[in-house]
C-alpha positions as protocol buffer text, in pm:
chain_id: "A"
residue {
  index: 1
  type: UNK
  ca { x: 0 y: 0 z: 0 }
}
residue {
  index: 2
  type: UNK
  ca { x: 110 y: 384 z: -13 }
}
residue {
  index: 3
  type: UNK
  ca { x: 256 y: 602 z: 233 }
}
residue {
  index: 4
  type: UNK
  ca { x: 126 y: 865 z: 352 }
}
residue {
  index: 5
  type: UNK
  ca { x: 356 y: 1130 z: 523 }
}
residue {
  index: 6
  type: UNK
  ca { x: 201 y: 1509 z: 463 }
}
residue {
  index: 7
  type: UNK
  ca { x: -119 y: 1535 z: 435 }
}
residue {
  index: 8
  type: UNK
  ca { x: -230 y: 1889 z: 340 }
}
residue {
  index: 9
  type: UNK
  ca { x: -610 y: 2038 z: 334 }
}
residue {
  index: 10
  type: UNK
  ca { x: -694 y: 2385 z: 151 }
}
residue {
  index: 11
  type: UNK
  ca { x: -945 y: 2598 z: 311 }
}
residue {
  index: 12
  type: UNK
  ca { x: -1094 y: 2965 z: 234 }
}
residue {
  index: 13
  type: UNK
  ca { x: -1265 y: 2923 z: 560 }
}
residue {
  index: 14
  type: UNK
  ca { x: -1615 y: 2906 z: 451 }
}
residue {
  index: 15
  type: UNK
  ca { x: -1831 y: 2622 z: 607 }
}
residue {
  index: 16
  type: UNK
  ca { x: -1841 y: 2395 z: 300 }
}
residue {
  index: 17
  type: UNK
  ca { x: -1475 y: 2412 z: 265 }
}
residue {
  index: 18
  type: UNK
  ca { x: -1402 y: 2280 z: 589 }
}
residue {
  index: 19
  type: UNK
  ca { x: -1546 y: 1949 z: 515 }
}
residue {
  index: 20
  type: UNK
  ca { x: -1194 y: 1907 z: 346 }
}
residue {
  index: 21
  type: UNK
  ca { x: -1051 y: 2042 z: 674 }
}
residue {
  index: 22
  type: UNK
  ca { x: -1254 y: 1747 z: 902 }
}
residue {
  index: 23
  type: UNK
  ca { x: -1182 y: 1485 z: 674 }
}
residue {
  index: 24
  type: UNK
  ca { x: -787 y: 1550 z: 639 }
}
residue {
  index: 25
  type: UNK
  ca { x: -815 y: 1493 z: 1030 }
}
residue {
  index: 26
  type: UNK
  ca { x: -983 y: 1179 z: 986 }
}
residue {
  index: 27
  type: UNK
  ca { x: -741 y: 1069 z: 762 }
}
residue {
  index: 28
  type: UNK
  ca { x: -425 y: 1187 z: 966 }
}
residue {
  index: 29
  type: UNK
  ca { x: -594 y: 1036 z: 1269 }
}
residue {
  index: 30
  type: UNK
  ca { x: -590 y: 699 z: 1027 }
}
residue {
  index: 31
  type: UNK
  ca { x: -241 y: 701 z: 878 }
}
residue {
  index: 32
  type: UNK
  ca { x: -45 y: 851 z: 1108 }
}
residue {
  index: 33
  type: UNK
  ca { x: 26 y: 1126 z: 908 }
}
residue {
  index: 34
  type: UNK
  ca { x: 147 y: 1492 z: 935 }
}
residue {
  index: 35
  type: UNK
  ca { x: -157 y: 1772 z: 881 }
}
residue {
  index: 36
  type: UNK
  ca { x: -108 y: 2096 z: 739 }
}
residue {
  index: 37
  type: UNK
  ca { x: -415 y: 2354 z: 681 }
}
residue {
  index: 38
  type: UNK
  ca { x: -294 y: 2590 z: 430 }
}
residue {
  index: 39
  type: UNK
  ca { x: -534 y: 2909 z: 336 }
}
residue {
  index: 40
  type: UNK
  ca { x: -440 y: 3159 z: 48 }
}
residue {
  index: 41
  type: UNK
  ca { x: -488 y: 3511 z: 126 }
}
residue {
  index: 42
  type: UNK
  ca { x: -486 y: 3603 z: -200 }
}
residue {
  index: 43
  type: UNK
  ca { x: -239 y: 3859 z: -362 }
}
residue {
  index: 44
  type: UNK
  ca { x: -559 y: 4085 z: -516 }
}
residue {
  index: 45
  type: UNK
  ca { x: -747 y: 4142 z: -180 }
}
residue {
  index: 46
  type: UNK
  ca { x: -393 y: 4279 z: -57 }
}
residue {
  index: 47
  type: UNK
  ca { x: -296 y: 4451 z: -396 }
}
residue {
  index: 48
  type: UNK
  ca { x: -512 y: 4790 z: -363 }
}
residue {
  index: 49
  type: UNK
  ca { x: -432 y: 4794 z: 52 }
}
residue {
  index: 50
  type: UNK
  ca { x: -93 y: 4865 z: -55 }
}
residue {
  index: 51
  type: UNK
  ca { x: -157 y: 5161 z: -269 }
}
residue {
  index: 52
  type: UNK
  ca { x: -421 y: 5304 z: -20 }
}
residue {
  index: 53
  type: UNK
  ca { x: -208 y: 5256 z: 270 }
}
residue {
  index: 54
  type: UNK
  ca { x: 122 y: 5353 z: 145 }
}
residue {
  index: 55
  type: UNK
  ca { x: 380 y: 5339 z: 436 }
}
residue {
  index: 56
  type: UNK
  ca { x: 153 y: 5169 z: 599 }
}
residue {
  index: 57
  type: UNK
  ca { x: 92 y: 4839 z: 421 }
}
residue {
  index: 58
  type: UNK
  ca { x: 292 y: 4638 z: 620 }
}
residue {
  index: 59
  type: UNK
  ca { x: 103 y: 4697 z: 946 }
}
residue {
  index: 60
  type: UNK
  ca { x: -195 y: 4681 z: 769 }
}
residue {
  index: 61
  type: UNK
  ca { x: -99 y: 4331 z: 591 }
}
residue {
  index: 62
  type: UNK
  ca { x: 38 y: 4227 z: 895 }
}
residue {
  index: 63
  type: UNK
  ca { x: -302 y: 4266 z: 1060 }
}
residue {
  index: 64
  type: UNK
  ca { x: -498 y: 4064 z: 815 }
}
residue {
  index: 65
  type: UNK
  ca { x: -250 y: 3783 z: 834 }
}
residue {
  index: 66
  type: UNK
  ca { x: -266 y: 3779 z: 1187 }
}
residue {
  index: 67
  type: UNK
  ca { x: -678 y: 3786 z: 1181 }
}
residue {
  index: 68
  type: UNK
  ca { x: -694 y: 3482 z: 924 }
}
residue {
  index: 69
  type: UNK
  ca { x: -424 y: 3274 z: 1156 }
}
residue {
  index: 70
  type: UNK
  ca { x: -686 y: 3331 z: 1457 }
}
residue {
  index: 71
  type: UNK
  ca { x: -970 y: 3277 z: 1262 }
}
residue {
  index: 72
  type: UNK
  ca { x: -798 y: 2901 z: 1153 }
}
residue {
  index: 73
  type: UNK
  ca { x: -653 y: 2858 z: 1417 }
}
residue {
  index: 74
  type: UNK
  ca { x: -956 y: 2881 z: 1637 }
}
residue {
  index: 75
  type: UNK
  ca { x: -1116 y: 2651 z: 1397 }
}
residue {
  index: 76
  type: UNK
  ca { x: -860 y: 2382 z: 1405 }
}
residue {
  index: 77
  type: UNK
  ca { x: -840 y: 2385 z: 1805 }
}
residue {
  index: 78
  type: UNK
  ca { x: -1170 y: 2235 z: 1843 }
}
residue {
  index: 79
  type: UNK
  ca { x: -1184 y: 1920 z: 2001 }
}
residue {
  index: 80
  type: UNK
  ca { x: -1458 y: 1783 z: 1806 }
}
residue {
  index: 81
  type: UNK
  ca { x: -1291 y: 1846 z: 1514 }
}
residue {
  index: 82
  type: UNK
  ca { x: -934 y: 1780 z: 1563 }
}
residue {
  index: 83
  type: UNK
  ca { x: -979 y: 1466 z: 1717 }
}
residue {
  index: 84
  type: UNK
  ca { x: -687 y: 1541 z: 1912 }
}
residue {
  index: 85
  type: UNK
  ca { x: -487 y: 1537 z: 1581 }
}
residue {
  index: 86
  type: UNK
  ca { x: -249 y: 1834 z: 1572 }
}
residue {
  index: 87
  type: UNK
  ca { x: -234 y: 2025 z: 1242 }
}
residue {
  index: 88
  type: UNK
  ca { x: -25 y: 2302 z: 1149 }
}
residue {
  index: 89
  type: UNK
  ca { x: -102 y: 2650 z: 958 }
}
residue {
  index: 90
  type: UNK
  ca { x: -36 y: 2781 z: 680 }
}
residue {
  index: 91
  type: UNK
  ca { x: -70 y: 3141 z: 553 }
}
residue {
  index: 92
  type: UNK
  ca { x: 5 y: 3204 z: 173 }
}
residue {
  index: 93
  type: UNK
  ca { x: -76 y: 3574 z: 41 }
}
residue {
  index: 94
  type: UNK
  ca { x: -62 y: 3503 z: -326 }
}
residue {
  index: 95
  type: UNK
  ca { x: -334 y: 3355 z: -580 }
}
residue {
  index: 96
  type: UNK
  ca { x: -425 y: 3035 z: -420 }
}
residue {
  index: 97
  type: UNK
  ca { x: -377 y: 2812 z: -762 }
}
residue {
  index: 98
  type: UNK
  ca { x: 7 y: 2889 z: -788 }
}
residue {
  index: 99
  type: UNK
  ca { x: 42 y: 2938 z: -407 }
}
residue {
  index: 100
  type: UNK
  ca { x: -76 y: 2609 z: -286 }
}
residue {
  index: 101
  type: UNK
  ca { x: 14 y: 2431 z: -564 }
}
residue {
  index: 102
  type: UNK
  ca { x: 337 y: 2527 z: -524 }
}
residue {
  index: 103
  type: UNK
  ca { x: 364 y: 2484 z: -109 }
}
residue {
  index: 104
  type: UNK
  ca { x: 231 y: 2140 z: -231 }
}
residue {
  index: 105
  type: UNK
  ca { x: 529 y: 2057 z: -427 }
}
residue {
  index: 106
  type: UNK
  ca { x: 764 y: 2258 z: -159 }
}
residue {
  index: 107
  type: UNK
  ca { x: 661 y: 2058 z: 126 }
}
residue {
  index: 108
  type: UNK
  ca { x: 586 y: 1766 z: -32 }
}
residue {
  index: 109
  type: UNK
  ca { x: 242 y: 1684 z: 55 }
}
residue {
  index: 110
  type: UNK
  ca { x: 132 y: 1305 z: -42 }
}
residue {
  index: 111
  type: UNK
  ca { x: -236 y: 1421 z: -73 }
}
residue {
  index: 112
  type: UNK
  ca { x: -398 y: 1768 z: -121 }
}
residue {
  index: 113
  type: UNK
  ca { x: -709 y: 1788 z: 14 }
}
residue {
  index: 114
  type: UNK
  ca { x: -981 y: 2045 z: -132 }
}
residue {
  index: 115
  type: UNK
  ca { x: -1341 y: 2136 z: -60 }
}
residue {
  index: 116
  type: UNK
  ca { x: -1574 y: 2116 z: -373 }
}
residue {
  index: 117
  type: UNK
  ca { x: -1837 y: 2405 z: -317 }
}
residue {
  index: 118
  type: UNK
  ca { x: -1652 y: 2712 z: -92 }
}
residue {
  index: 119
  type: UNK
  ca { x: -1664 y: 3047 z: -111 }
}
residue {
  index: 120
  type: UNK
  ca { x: -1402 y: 3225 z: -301 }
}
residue {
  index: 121
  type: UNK
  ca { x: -1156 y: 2974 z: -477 }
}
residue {
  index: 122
  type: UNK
  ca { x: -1310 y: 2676 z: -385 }
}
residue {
  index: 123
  type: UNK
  ca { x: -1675 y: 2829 z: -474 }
}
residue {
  index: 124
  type: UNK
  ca { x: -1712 y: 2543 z: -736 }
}
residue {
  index: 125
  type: UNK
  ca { x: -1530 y: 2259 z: -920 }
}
residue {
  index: 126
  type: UNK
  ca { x: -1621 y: 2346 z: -1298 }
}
residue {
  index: 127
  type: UNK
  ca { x: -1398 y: 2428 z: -1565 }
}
residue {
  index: 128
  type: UNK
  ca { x: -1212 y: 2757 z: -1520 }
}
residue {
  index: 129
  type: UNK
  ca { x: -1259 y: 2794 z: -1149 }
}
residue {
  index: 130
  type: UNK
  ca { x: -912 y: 2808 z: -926 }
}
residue {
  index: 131
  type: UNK
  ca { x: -1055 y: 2440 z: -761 }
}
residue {
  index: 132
  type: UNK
  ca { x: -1006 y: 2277 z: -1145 }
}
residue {
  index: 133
  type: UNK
  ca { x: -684 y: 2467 z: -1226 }
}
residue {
  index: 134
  type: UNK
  ca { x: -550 y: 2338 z: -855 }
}
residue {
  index: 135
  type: UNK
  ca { x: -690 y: 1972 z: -946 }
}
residue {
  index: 136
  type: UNK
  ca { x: -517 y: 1996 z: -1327 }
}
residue {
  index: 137
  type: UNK
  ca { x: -193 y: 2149 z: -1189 }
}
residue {
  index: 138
  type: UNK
  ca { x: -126 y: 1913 z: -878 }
}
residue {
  index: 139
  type: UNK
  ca { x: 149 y: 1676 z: -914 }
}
residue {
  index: 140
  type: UNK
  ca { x: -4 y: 1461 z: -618 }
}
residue {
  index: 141
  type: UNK
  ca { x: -290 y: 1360 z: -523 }
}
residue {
  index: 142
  type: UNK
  ca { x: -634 y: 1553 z: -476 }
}
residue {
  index: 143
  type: UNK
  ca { x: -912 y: 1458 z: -287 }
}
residue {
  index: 144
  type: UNK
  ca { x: -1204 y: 1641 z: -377 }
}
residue {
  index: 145
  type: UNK
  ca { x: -1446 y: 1640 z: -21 }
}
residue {
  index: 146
  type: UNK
  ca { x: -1835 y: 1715 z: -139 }
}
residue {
  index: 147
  type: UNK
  ca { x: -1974 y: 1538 z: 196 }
}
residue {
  index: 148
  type: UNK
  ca { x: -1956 y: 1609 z: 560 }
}
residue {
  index: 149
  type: UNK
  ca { x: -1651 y: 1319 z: 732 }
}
residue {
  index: 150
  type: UNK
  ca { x: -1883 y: 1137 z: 958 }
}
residue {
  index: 151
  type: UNK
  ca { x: -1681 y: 797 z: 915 }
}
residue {
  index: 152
  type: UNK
  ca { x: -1424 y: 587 z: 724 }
}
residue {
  index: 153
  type: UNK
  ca { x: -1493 y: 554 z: 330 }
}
residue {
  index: 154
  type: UNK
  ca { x: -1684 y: 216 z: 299 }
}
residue {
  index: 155
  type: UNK
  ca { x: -1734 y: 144 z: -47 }
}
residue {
  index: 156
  type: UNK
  ca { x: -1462 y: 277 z: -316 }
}
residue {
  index: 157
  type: UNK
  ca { x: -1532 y: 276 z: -709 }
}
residue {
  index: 158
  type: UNK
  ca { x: -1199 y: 302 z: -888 }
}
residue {
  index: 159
  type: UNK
  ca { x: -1241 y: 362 z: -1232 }
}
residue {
  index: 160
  type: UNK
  ca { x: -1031 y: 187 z: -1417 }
}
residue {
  index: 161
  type: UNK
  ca { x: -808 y: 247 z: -1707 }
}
residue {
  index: 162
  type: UNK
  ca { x: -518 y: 13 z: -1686 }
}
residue {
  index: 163
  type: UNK
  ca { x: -294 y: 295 z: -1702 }
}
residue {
  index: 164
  type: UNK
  ca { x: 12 y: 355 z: -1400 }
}
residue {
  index: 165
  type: UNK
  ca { x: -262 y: 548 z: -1252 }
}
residue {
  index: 166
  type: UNK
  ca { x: -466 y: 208 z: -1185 }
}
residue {
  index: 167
  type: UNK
  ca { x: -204 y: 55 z: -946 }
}
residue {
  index: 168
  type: UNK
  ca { x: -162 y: 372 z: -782 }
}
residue {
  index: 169
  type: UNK
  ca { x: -536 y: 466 z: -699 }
}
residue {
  index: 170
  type: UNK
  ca { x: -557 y: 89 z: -561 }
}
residue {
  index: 171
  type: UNK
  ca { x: -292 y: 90 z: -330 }
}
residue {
  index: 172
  type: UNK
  ca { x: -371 y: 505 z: -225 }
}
residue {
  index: 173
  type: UNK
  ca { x: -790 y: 362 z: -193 }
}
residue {
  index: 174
  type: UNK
  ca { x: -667 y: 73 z: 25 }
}
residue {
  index: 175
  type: UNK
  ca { x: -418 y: 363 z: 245 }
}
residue {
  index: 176
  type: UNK
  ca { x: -724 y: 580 z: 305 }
}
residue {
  index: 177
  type: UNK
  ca { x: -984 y: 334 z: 376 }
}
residue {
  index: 178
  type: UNK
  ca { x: -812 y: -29 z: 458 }
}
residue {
  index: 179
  type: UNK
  ca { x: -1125 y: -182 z: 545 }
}
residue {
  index: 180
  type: UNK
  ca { x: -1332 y: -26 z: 255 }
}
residue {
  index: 181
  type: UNK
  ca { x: -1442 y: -280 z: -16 }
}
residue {
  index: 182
  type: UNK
  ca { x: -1289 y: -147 z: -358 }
}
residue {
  index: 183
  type: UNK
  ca { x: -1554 y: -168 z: -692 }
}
residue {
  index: 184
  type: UNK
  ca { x: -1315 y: -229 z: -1000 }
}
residue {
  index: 185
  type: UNK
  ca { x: -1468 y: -80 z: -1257 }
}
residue {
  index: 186
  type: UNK
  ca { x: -1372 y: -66 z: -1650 }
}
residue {
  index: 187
  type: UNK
  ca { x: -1536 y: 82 z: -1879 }
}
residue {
  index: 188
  type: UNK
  ca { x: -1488 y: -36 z: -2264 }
}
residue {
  index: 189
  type: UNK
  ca { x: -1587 y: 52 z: -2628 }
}
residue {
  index: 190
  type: UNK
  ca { x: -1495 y: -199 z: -2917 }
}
residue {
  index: 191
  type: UNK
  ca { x: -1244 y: 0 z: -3115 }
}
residue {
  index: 192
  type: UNK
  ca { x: -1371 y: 90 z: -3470 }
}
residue {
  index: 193
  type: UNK
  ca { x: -1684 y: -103 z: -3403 }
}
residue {
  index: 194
  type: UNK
  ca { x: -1903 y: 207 z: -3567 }
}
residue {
  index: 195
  type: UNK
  ca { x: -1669 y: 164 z: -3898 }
}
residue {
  index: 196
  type: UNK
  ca { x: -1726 y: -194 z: -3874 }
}
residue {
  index: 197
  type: UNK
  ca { x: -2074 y: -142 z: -3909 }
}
residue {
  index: 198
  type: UNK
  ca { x: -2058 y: 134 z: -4143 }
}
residue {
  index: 199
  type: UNK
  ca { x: -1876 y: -170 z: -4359 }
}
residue {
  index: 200
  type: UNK
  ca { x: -2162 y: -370 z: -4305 }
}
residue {
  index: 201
  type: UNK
  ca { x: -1948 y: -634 z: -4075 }
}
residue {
  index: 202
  type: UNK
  ca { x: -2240 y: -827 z: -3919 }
}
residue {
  index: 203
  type: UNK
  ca { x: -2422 y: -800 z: -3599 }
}
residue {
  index: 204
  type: UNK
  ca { x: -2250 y: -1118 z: -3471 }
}
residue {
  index: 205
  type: UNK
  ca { x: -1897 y: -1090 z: -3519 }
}
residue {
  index: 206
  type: UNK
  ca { x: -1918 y: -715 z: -3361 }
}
residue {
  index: 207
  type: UNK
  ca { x: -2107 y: -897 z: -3084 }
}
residue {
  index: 208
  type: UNK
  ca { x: -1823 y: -1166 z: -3051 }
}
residue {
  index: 209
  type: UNK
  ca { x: -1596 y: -832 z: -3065 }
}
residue {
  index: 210
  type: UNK
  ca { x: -1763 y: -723 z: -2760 }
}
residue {
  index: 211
  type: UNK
  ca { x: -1773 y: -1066 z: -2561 }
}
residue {
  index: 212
  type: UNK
  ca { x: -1379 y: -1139 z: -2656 }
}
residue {
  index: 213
  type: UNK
  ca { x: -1270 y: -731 z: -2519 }
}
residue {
  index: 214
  type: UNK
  ca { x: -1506 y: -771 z: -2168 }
}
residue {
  index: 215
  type: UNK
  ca { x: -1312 y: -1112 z: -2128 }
}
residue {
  index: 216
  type: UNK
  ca { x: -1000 y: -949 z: -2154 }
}
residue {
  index: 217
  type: UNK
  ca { x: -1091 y: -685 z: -1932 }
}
residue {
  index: 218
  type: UNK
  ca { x: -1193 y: -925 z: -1666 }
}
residue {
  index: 219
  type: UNK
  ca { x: -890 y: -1065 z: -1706 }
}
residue {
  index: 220
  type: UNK
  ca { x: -656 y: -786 z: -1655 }
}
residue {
  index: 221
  type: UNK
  ca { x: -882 y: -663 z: -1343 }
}
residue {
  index: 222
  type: UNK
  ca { x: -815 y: -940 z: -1143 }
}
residue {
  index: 223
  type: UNK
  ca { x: -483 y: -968 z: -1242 }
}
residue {
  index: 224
  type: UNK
  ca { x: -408 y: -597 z: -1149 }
}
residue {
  index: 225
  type: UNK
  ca { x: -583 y: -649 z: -817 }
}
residue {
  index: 226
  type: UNK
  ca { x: -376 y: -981 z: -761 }
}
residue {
  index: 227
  type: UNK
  ca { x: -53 y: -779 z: -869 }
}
residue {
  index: 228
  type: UNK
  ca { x: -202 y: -522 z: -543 }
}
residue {
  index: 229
  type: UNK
  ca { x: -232 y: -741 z: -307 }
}
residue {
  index: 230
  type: UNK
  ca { x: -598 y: -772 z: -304 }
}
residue {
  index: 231
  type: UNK
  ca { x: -737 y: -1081 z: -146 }
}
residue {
  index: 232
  type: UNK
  ca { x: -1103 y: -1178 z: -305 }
}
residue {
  index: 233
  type: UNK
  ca { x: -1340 y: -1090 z: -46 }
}
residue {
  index: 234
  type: UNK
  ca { x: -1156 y: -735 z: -96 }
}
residue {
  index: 235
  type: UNK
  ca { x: -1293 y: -610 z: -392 }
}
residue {
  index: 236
  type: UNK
  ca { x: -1565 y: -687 z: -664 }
}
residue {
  index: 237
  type: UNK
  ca { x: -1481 y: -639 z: -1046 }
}
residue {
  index: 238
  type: UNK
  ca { x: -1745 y: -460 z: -1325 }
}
residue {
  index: 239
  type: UNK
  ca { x: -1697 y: -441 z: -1681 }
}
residue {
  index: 240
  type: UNK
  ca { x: -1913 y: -250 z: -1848 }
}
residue {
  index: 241
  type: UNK
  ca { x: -1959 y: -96 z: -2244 }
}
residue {
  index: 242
  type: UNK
  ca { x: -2088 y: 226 z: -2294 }
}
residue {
  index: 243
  type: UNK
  ca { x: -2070 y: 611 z: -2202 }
}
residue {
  index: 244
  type: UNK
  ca { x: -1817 y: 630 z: -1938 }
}
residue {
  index: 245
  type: UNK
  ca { x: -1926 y: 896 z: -1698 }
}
residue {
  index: 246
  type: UNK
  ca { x: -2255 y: 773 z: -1697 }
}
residue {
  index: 247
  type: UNK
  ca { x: -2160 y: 365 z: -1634 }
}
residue {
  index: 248
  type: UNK
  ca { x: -1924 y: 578 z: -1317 }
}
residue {
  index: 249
  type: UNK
  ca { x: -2208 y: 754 z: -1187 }
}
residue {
  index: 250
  type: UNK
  ca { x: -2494 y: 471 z: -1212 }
}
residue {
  index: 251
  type: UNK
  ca { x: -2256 y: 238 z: -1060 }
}
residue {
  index: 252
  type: UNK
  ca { x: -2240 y: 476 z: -769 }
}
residue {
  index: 253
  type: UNK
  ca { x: -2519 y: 489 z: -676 }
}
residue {
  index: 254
  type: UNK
  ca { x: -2615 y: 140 z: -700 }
}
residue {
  index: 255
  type: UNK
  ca { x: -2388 y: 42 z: -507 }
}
residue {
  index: 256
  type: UNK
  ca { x: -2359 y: 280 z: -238 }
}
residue {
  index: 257
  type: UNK
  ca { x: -2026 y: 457 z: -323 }
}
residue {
  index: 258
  type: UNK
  ca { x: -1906 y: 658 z: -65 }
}
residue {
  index: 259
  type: UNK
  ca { x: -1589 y: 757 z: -298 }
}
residue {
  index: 260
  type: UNK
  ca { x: -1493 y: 738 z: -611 }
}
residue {
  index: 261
  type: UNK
  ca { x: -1125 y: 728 z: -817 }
}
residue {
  index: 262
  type: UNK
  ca { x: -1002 y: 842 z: -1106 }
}
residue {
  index: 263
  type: UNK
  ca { x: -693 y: 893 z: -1277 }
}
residue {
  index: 264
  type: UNK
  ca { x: -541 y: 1227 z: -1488 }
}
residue {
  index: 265
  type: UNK
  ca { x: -248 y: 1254 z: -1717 }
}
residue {
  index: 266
  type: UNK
  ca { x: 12 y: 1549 z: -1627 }
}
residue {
  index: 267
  type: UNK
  ca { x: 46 y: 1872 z: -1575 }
}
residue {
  index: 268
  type: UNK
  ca { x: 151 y: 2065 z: -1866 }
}
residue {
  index: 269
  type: UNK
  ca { x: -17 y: 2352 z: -2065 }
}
residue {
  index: 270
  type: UNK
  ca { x: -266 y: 2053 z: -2231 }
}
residue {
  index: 271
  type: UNK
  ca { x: -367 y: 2052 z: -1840 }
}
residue {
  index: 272
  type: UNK
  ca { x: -728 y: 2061 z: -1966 }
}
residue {
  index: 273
  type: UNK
  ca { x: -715 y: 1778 z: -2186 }
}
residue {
  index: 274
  type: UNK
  ca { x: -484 y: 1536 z: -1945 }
}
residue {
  index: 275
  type: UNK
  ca { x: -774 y: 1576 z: -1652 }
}
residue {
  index: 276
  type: UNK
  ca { x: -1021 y: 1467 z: -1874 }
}
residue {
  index: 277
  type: UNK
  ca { x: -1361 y: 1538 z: -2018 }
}
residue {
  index: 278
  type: UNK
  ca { x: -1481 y: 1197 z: -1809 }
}
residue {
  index: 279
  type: UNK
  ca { x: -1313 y: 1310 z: -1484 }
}
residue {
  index: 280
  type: UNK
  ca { x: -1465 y: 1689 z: -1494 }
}
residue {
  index: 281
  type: UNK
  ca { x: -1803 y: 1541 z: -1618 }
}
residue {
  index: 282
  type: UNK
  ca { x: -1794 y: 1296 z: -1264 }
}
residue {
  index: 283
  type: UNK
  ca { x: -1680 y: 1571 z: -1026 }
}
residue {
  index: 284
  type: UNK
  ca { x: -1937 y: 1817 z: -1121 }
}
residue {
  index: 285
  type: UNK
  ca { x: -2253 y: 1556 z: -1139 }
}
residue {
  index: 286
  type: UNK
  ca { x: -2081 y: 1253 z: -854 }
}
residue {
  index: 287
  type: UNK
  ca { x: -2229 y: 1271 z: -485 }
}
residue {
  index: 288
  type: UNK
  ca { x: -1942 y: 1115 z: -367 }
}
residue {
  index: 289
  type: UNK
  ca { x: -1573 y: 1259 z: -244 }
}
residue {
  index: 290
  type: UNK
  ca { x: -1369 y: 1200 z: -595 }
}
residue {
  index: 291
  type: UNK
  ca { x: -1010 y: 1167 z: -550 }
}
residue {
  index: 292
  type: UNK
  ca { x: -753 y: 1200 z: -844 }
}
residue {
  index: 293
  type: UNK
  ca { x: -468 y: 1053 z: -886 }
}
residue {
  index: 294
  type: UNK
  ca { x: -171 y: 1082 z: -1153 }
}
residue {
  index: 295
  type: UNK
  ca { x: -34 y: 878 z: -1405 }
}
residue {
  index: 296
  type: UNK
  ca { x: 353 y: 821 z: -1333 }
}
residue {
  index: 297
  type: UNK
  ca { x: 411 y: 798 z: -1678 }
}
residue {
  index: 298
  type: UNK
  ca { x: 314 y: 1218 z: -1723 }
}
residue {
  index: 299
  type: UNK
  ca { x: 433 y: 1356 z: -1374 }
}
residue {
  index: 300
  type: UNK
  ca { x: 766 y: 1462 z: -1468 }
}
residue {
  index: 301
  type: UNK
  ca { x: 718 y: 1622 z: -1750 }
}
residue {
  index: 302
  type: UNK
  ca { x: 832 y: 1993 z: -1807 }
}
residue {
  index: 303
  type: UNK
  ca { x: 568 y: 2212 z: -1860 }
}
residue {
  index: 304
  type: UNK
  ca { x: 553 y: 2403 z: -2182 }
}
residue {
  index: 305
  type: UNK
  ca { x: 493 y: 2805 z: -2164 }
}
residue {
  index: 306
  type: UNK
  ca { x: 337 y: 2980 z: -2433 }
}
């Protein structure tokens, strides 16, 4: 299974957004982890203080720093949320997409935790909003919280794709929840099957297509979970043709998902393409917590500027 070592939660302090905050205590409680609470400030809401203020702008910058640490810090000290867990703060003036992705990457956090429907930054995870830049940019881990942490993730669907990002959001599923059961889910199409009909290949052989690529999807699922580690009574596999963000979401809810996983590929300026038309169609219409993981085989790449 994975290690985690840093676990870090971003907050703009609105009520929603601390879901993210309770459930990165949970999870610290769970692994053992270290917590960190980072906030972003925000570089415009100090920007015209500093012209108004003039000689001033320290004190006065000083001041709101100070009144956001008390605010958090107040918020972290209670007991029925901390579960006695000890997190540290973090205050970051600038725009929160570069600043906490890049205290992420600084500090080395194993999972970045992120509320789906705050105020401010986190107001909503659609494309174009800071919450999707922050999920496209990360280089770990994100765990998108939409539901109040009343207990341990039960039932986990991991989407998946047989890409590196497969192994990884098994063994980071089985970290987070050890007890949960996992629901393997992979969702085909038979390649060129609406050219094959277009060439008027018959309804059988594209049928026997179909049978023959579920078969070897079965396959590789329970040879991936074997390769995890995954006893039988651990997880249940699903292959399924069709639309995948629909198959992901009805599968959810018939089976009582409390969380769901999903891969992306990179982080450079294709970010929008490499999280994924499925993955932004599942976090905006999912009930469940959606965490997103990256494929090793896109991590390291250099970005590309324009």
């Amino acid at each position: 299974m994975a290690r985690l070592t840093h676990i870090l939660a971003a907050t703009d302090l609105s009520a929603s957004s601390l879901h993210a905050v309770d459930r990165g205590f949970m999870l610290a409680q769970a692994t053992g982890a270290r917590y960190t609470v980072v906030h972003a400030l925000g570089v415009d809401a100090l920007a015209p203080l500093r012209e108004l203020f003039g000689a001033n702008n320290a004190a006065i910058t000083e001041k709101i720093v100070d009144e956001a640490r008390d605010k958090l810090g107040g918020i972290l000290a209670q007991p029925e949320r901390n579960r006695g867990i000890p997190a540290g703060i973090r205050l970051e003036e600038g725009q929160a997409t570069a600043a906490i992705s890049a205290f992420a990457d600084a500090d080395q956090a194993d999972l970045l935790l992120l509320g789906a429907h705050g105020a401010g930054f986190l107001q909503r995870v659609l494309l174009g909003s800071t919450a999707s830049r922050l999920l496209r940019k990360s280089r770990c881990p994100v765990l998108v919280v939409k539901q109040t942490a009343h207990d341990s993730y039960r039932r986990i669907l991991i989407a998946v794709d047989f890409s590196p990002a497969s192994r990884t959001a098994i063994d980071l599923a089985r970290t987070l929840a050890p007890q949960a059961h996992l629901l393997l889910l992979h969702v085909f199409e038979v390649p060129f099957e609406g050219k094959m009909q277009y060439a008027g290949v018959s309804d059988d052989i594209i049928f026997q297509y179909r049978i023959e690529a579920r078969e070897r999807a079965l396959h590789q699922l329970h040879e991936l979970a074997d390769n995890a580690g995954l006893s039988p009574m651990d997880y249940t596999v699903l292959v399924l043709q069709g639309d995948a963000t629909r198959q992901i979401l009805v599968q959810e809810e018939q089976h009582d998902c409390d969380l769901i996983v999903m891969g992306k590929h990179g982080t450079h300026v294709t970010e929008e393409l490499l999280l994924g038309s499925v993955a932004k169609r599942v976090l905006a219409e999912s009930g469940s917590d959606v965490l997103i993981v990256v494929d090793e085989r896109m991590a390291d790449i250099t970005p590309i500027t324009a």
